[in-house]
C-alpha positions as CSV (number, residue, x, y, z in Angstrom):
1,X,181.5,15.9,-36.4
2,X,183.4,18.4,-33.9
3,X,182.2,18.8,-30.5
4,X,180.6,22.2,-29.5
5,X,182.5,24.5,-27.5
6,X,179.4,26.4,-26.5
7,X,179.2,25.0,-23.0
8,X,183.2,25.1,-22.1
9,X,183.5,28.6,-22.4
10,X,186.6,30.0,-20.5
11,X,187.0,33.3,-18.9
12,X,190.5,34.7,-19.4
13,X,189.8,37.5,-16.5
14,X,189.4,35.2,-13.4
15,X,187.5,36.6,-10.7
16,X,189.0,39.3,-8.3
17,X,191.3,38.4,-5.7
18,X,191.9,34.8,-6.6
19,X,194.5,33.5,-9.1
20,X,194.5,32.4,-12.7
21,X,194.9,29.0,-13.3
22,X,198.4,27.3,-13.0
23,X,199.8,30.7,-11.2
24,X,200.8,29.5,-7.6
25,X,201.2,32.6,-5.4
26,X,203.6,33.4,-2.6
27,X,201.7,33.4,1.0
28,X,200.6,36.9,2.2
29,X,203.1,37.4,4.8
30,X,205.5,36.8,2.0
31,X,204.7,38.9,-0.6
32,X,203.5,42.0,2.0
33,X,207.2,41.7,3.0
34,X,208.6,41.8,-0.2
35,X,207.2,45.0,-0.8
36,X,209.8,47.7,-0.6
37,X,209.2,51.1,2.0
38,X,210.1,53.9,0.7
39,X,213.1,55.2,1.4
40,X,211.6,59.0,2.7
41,X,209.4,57.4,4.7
42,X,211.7,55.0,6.7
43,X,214.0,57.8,7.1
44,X,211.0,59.9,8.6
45,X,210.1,57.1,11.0
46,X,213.8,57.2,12.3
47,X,213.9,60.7,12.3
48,X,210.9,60.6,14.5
49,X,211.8,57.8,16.7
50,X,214.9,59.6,17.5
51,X,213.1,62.6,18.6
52,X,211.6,60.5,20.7
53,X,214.2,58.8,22.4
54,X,215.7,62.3,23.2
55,X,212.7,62.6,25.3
56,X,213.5,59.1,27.4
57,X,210.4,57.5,27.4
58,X,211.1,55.1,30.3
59,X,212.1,57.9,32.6
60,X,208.8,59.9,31.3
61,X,206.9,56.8,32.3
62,X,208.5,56.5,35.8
63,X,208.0,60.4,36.4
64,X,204.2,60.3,35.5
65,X,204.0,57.5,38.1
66,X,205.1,59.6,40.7
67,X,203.0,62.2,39.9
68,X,199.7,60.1,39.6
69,X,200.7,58.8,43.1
70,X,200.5,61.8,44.7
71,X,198.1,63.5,43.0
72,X,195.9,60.5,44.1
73,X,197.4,60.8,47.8
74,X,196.4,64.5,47.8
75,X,193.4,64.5,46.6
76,X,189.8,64.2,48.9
77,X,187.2,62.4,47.6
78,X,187.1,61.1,44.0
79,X,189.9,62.3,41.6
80,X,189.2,64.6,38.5
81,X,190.4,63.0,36.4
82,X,190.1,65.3,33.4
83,X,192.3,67.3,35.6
84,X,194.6,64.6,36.5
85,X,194.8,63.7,32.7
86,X,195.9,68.0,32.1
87,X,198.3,67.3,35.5
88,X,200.3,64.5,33.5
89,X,199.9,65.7,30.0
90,X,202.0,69.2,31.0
91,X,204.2,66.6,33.1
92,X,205.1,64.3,30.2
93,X,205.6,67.6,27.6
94,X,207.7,69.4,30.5
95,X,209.8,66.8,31.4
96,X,210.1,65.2,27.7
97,X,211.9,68.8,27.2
98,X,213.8,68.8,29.9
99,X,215.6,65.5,29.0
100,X,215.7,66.3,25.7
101,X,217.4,69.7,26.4
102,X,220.1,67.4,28.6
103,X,220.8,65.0,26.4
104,X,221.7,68.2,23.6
105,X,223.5,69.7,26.8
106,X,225.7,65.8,27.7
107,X,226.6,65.4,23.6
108,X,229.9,65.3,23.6
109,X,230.1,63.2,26.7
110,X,227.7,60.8,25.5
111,X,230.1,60.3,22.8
112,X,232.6,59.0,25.0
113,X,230.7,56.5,27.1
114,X,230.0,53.1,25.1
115,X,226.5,52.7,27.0
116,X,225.6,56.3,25.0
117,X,227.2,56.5,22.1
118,X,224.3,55.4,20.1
119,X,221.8,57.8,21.4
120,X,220.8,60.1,18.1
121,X,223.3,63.5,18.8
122,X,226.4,61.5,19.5
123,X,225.5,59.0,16.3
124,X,225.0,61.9,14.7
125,X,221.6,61.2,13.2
126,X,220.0,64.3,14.5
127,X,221.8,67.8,14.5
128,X,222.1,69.7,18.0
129,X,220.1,72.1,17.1
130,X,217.4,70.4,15.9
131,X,217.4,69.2,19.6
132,X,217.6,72.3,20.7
133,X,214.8,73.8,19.2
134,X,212.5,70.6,19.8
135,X,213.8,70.4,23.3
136,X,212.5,73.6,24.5
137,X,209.4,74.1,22.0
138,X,208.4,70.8,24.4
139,X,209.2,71.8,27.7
140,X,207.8,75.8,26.8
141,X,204.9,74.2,25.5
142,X,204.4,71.6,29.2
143,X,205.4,74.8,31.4
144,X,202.3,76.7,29.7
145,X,200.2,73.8,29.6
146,X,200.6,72.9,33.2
147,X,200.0,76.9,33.7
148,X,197.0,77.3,32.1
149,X,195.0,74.4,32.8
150,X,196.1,73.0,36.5
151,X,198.0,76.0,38.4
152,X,200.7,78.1,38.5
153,X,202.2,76.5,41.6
154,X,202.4,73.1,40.1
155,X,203.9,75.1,37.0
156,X,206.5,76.6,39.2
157,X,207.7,73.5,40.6
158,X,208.0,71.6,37.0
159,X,210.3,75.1,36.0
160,X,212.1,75.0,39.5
161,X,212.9,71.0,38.2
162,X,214.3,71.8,34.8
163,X,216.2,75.2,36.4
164,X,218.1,72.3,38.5
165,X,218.7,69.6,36.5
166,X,220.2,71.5,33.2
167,X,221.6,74.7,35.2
168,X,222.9,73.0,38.3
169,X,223.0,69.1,38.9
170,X,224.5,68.8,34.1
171,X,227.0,71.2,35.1
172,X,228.3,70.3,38.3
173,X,228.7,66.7,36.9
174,X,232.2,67.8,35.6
175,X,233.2,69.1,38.8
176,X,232.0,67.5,42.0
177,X,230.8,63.9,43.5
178,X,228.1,65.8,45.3
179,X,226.4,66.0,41.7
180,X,224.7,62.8,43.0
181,X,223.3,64.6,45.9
182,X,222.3,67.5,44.5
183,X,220.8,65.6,41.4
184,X,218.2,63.7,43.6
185,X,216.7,67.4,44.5
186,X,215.3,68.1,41.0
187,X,214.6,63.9,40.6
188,X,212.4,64.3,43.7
189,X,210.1,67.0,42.7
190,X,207.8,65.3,40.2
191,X,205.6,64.4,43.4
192,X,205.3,67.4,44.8
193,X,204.1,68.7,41.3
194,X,201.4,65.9,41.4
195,X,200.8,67.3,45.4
196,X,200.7,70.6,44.2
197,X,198.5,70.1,41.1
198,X,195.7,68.1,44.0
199,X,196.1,70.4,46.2
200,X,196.7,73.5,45.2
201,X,199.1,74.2,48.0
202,X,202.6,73.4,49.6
203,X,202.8,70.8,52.6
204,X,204.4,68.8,54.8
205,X,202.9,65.6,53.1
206,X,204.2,67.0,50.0
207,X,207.7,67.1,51.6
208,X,207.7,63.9,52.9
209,X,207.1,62.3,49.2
210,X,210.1,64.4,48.0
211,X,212.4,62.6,51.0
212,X,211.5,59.3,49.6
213,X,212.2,60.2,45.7
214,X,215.2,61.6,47.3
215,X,216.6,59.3,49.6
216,X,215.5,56.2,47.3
217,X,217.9,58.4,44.3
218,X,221.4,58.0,46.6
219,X,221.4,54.3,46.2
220,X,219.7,53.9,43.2
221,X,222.1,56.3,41.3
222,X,225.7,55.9,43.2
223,X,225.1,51.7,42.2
224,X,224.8,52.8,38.4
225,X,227.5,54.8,38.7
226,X,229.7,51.8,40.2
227,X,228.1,49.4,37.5
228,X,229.7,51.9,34.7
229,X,232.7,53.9,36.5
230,X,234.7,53.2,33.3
231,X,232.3,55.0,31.2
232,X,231.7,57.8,33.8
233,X,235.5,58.4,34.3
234,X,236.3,58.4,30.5
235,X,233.2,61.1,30.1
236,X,235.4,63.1,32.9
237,X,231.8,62.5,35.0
238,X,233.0,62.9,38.7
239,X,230.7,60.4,40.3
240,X,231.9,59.2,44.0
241,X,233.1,55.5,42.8
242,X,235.1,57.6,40.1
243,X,236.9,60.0,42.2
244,X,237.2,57.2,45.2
245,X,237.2,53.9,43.3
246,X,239.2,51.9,45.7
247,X,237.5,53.3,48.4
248,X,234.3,52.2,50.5
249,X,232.6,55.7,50.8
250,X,230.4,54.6,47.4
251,X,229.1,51.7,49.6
252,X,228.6,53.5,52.6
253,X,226.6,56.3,51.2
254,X,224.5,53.5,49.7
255,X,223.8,51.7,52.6
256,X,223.0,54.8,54.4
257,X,220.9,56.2,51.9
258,X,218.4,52.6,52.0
259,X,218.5,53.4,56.1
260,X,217.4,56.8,56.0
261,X,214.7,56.0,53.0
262,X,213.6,53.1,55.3
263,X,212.8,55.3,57.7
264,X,211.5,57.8,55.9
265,X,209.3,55.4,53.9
266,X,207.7,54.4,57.3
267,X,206.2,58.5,57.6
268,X,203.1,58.2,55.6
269,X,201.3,55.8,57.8
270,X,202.4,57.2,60.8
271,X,201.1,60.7,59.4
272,X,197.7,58.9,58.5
273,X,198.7,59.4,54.6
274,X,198.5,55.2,54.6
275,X,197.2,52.7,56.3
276,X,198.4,49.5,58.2
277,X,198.9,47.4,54.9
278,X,201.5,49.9,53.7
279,X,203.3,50.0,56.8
280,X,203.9,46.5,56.6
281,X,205.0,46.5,53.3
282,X,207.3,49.4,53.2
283,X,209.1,48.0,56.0
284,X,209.8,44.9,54.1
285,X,210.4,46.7,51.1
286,X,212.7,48.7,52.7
287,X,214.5,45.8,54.5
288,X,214.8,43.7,51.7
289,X,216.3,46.9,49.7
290,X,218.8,47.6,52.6
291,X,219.7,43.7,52.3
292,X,220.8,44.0,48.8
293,X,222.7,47.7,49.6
294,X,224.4,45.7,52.9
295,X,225.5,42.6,50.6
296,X,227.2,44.9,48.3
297,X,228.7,46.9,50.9
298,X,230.2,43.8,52.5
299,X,231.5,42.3,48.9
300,X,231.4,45.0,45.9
301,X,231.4,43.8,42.8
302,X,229.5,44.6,39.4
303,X,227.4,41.7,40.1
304,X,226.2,43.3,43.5
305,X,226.2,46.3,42.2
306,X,223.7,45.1,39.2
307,X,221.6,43.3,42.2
308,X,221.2,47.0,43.8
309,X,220.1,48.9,41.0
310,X,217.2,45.8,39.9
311,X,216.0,46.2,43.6
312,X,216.0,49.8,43.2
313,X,213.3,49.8,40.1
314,X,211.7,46.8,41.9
315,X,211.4,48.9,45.4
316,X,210.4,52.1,43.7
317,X,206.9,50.7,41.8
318,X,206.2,48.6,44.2
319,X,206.0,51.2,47.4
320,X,203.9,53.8,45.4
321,X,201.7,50.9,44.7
322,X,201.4,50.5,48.0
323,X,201.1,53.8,49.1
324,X,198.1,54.4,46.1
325,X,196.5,50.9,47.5
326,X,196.3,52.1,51.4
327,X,195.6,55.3,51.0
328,X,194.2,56.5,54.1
329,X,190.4,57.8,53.4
């Protein structure tokens, strides 16, 4: 007599999401990454992180930092911060542009120095004018931005930036050491726009943020430049350690620029901008920043020169901090 089969029925369509039996499937992580992206859409993920990194995102960053600071320092009472949010959106597209437009402008000599050879126009993964056109659709579209919805004064001073970097300090880069100097001028304005934007007027307090962007620029600048004077002096870049590399006038610009920002980092609390707790600790900012600048001075080398520029981002941060924390009330 056979057995019934009744009661061992089998289902050949097992349920959904779990696997027939015998079939041993590769983990998730696996078999998600064995799936292959399409090849338009990787290249359109490039193609857009390239635009991006025309904009330099890190020197974006360290611009809308500035601005927030003093914005917050010129502001009474509480901050709007719907229009701080429109103050640092028209930053970010203004000054997006603006390096965007510099790095189409610095192509060819980008091509020449090894630490930017594989930024996207020198690689040749985007075409000039492609950065061109996106350069200043973005900084046009910051300029209007920051004109319509915070001021025309803080507008002004985000054009008066651009003007300078890509019409004086690109150019004179081929020409003259005192591109370092005159650099730091356009470099030091974000603040003033953040000033401007709080309120709604020029001032002395505004000035005396742009002297700390500027003085904390000399050092900060002339120790890359001595970090990578074999790139700068192959791009035909006519930075102080290139034209005078054997010399000491490099190290004593530095040194004097960290004694002039010490100084002029002490301003704010003695102008009731800050209180007591920044006074304190922009003097031993500053200090320790001149240490590192004096150390150099006294024994150059790459090393010392790579200690100066990491105290320069460290310095930078950490004073604004300050400054935002003790704001005077």
């Amino acid at each position: 007599m056979r057995p019934s089969t009744s009661s061992v029925a089998v289902n050949p369509y097992p349920p959904s999401g779990s696997p027939a039996s015998g079939v041993r499937l590769a983990p998730a992580a696996v078999r998600i990454a064995a799936l292959p992206v399409p090849a338009p859409r990787l290249l359109a993920l490039r193609r857009t992180a390239d635009f991006v990194s025309l904009t330099k995102p890190r020197v974006v960053l360290m611009i809308l930092v500035t601005t927030a600071v003093a914005y917050h320092l010129g502001s009474v009472g509480r901050s709007d911060w719907v229009h701080v949010w429109h103050t640092l959106a028209g930053t970010a597209l203004a000054a997006g542009g603006t390096l965007a437009l510099n790095q189409f402008l610095e192509r060819d000599r980008d091509a020449l120095m090894r630490r930017t050879q594989g930024r996207p126009l020198p690689a040749g993964r985007l075409e000039p004018s492609d950065a061109l056109a996106f350069g200043v659709l973005l900084a046009a579209i910051g300029l209007g931005y920051l004109a319509v919805a915070v001021g025309l004064l803080s507008a002004a001073v985000t054009l008066m930036t651009a003007v300078l970097y890509l019409g004086v300090y690109t150019p004179l880069k081929r020409w003259t050491p005192l591109c370092t100097i005159i650099g730091a001028i356009p470099g030091a304005l974000p603040p003033v726009t953040g000033w401007v934007a709080a309120r709604g007027e020029l001032g002395l307090s505004g000035g005396i943020l742009f002297a700390i962007l500027f003085c904390w620029q000399i050092p900060h600048t002339l120790a890359i430049a001595r970090l990578y004077r074999d790139d700068y002096a192959r791009a035909g870049i006519k930075v102080l350690p290139v034209v005078d590399p054997e010399g000491r006038s490099t190290e004593r610009l530095m040194v004097t620029g960290c004694l002039a920002l010490l100084g002029v980092s002490l301003v704010p609390a003695l102008m009731s901008m800050a209180g007591q707790g920044y006074l304190i600790g922009a003097l031993l900012l500053g200090a320790a920043f001149l240490a590192c600048s004096v150390a150099h001075a006294v024994r150059p080398s790459r090393g010392s020169a790579r200690h100066v520029v990491l105290a320069s981002v460290l310095y930078l941060p950490l004073l604004l901090a300050l400054m935002a924390l003790y704001k005077a009330s």
